[in-house]
N, C-alpha and C positions, 0 to 999 in steps of 0.2 A: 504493500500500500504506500500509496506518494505520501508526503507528508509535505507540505507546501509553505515557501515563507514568501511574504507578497511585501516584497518596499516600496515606497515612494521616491522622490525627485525632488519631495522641499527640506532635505538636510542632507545633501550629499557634496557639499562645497570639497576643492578638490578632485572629485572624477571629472575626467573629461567627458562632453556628451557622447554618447555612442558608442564610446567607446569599450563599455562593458555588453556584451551582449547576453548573458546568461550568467546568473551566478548559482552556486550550490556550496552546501554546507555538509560536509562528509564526518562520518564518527567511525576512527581508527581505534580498532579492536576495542567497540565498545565504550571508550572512555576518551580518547584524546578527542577535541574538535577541531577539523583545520575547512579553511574557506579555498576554493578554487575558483579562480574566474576566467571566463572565456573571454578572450578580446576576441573586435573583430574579425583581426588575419588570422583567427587558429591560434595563438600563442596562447599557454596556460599559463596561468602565474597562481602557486599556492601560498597562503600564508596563515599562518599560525594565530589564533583567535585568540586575544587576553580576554582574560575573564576574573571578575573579584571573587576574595578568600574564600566566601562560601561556595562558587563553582569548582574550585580547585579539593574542596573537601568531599566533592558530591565525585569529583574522578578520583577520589582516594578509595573512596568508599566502594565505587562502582568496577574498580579494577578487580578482578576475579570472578567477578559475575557471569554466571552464563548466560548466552543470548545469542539468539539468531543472527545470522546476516541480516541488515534491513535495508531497502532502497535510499538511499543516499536521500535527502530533504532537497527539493528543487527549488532556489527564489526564481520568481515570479513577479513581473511586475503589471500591478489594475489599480483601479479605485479604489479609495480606501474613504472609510468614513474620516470626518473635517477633525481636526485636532492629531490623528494617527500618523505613523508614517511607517510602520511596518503592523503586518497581523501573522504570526504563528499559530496555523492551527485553531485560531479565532478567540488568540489570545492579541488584543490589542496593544502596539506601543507606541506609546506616544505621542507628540513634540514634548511636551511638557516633560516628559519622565528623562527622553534623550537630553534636556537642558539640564536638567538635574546630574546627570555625570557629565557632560560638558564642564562644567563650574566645579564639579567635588574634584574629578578625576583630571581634569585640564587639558582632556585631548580635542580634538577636532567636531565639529556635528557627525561627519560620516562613521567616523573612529567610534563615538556613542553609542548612534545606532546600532553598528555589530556585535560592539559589547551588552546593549540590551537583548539583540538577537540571539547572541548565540547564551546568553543566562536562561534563556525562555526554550531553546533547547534543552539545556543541558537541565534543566527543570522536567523536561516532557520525558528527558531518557532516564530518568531520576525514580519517575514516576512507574516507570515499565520495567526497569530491574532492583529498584530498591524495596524492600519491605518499609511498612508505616514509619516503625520502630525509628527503623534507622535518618528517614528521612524526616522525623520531629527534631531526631537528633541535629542534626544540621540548619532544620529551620529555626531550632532555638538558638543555636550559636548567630546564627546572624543576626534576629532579632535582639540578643543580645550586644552584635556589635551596632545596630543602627542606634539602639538605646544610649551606649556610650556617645557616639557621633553627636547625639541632640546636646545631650552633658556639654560635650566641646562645643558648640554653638552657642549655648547658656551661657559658656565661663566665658568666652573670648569678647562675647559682649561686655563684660564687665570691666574691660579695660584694665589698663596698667594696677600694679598692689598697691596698696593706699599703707598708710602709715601705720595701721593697726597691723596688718597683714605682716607687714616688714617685722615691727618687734617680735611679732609672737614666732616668726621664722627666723628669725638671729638669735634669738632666745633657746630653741631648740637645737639650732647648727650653729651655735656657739662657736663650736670646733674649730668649723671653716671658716666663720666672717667677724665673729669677733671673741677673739681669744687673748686671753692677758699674759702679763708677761709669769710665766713659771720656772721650778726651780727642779733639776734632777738630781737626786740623790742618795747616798749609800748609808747607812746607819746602825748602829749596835744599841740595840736596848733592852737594861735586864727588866724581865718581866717582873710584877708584882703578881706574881700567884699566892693561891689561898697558900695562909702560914709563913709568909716571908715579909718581914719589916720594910717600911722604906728606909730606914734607917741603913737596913743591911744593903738594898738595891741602890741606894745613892751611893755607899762607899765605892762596892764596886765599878759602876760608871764614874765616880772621879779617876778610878785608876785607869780607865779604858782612853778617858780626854789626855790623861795628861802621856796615854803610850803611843797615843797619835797623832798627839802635835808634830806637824811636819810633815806627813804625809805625801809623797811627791806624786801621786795620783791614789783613783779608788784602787786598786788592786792592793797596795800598800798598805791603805787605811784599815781595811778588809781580813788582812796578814795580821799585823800588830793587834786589831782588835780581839780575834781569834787566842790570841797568844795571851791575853791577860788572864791571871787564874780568878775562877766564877766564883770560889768557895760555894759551892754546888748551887748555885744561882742558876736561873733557866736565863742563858744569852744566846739572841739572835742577833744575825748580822749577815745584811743582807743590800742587795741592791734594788732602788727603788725607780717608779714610772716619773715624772713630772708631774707636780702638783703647781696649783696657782694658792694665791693667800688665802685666797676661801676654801679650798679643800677640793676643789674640783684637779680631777684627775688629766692629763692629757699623755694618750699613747694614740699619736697618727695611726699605727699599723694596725694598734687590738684597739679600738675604743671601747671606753669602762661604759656602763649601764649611766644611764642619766643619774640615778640617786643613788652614785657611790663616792663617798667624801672619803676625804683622810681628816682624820680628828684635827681641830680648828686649829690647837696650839702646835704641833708639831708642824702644821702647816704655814703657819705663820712665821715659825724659829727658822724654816728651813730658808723663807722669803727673804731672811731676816738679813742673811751672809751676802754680803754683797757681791765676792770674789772666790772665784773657781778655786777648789784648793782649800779653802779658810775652813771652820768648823762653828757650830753652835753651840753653845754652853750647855750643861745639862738641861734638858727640856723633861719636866714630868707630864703625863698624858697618861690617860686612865689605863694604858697597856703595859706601861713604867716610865723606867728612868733613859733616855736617849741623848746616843751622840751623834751627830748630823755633820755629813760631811759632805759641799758640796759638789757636783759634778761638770755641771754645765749650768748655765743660767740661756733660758729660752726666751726670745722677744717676742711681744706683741705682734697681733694680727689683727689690723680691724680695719674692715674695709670701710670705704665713703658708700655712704644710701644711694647710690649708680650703683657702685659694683657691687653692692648685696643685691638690689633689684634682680640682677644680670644669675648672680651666682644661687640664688635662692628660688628663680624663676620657676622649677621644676617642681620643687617642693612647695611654693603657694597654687603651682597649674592643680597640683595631684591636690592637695588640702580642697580647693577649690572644687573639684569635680567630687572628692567624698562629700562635701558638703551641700552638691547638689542633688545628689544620688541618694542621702538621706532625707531631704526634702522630698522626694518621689515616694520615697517608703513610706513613709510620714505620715500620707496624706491616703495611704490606703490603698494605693493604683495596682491593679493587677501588673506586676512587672516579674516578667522572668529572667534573674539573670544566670547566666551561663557559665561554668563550671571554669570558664576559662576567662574569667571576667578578668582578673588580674592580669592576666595577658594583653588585654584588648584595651585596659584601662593607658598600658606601658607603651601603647603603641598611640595615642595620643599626641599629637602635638604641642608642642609647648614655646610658650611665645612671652617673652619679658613684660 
């Protein structure tokens, strides 16, 4: 049986007149679609149909299937009813649909048109070798991605981040755009565990200060500290991440959990040293008695509200789209989303 696609001639900018005289729409082994066209002289020219994510899932899907040879789909060109410019099968398309990926997709009117054509195919062969199951499957995933699509339409309207938008995202990515200046460092301190005085835990950190004065790096510090006797005291010594005054942590490679502090005064003593090398006097903190030896001293990062805008972009686009997306829920709407939402959310544009 033919299976017939009928175009028109008001979206085909680009062909020459006449110069197509027959076209046809061929389905290799079931699943590929490719377009062939007849020129006038007898020359064939094939070319390979794109088609959006959801058709490429529907030939993922469809590969294996068994199925007849079918007669190739013949275009044809008649009347079509006012607004249409192709009908599949007496599935109508467009003008309005073909503008619609014109503008999403950025290709040409004719380029549209085939891209609407051959989705309305690959819909019809979908329908002939797929079970229901499968093709819910598929139709949710798209409906899914159109849903995100709107999301991006709603956010982009909203223009540039506004001043609120900006703190609440430097405030989170601290990290990246404003980071103070902190301090890296290596440290011995005897615990205060149950049953042990401070009396007894300060003696021994005065002796650990005064066998590391001079230290000519941490490895040294590290040596020496190890080497003072505990009188069975629990001593650790150890090398530390960079902290800032406030106890916020900074490790570029492993970043710490948002609510992981280093106890205030340690953090502050360690702040304190101005110079690589130097050390901090005993510092008590509810863990015990500490001796702080600095490492490195790290400078500030803070960028100008331009380049947090610039650098923060993705994180108020994404904020932005959860918060629309909650607003949908919100309000009750039948909204399916699709297992692969995160995916499709990541595939998003994103625009300063």
């Amino acid at each position: 049986m033919s299976r017939s696609v009928r175009p028109t001639d008001g979206l085909t900018s680009g062909l020459e007149p006449g110069s197509a005289k027959r076209e046809s729409v061929r389905s290799v082994n079931g699943s590929v679609m490719s377009r062939s066209v007849s020129s006038t002289d007898g020359t064939r020219l094939t070319r390979t149909v794109r088609s959006p994510y959801w058709c490429l899932a529907l030939v993922s899907l469809c590969l294996g299937c068994a199925g007849s040879q079918t007669e190739a789909p013949e275009a044809r060109r008649g009347v079509l009813p006012a607004g249409a410019v192709a009908e599949v099968e007496g599935e109508l398309i467009t003008a309005e649909h073909v503008a619609q990926v014109v503008r999403a997709q950025g290709v040409t009117p004719t380029e549209a048109r085939e891209l609407a054509v051959s989705d309305a195919l690959f819909g019809l062969h979908a329908r002939r070798e797929l079970s229901p199951a499968a093709i819910r499957v598929v139709e949710r995933a798209e409906r899914a991605r159109a849903f995100y699509r709107q999301l991006q339409i709603e956010v982009d309207r909203q223009g540039p981040a506004t001043e609120a938008e900006l703190a609440r995202a430097s405030a989170e990515h601290w990290l990246r755009v404003d980071r103070p200046v902190s301090s890296r460092t290596s440290h011995a301190v005897v615990r205060l565990l149950k049953g042990v005085s401070e009396a007894q835990a300060r003696e021994v950190a005065d002796r650990i200060l005064e066998a590391v004065r001079g230290s000519e790096d941490a490895e040294a510090f590290e040596r020496r500290a190890k080497e003072v006797a505990t009188d069975g005291l629990d001593v650790r010594v150890e090398a530390l991440p960079a902290v800032t005054v406030d106890g916020r942590v900074i490790d570029l490679e492993r970043p710490a959990p948002p609510d992981m502090r280093f106890d205030l005064a340690f953090s502050q003593a360690a702040n304190t040293i101005t110079e690589v090398g130097q050390l901090s006097p005993v510092t008590r903190t509810p863990f015990g008695f500490h001796v702080i030896y600095l490492v490195e001293r790290l400078p500030a990062v803070q960028l100008s509200v331009e380049e947090k805008r610039v650098a923060l972009a993705d994180v108020i686009q994404e904020h932005r789209v959860r918060q629309a997306e909650q607003a949908v829920l919100s309000r009750g709407s039948a909204v399916e989303v699709s297992r692969a939402a995160e995916s499709l959310t990541a595939e998003l544009q994103r625009t300063p």
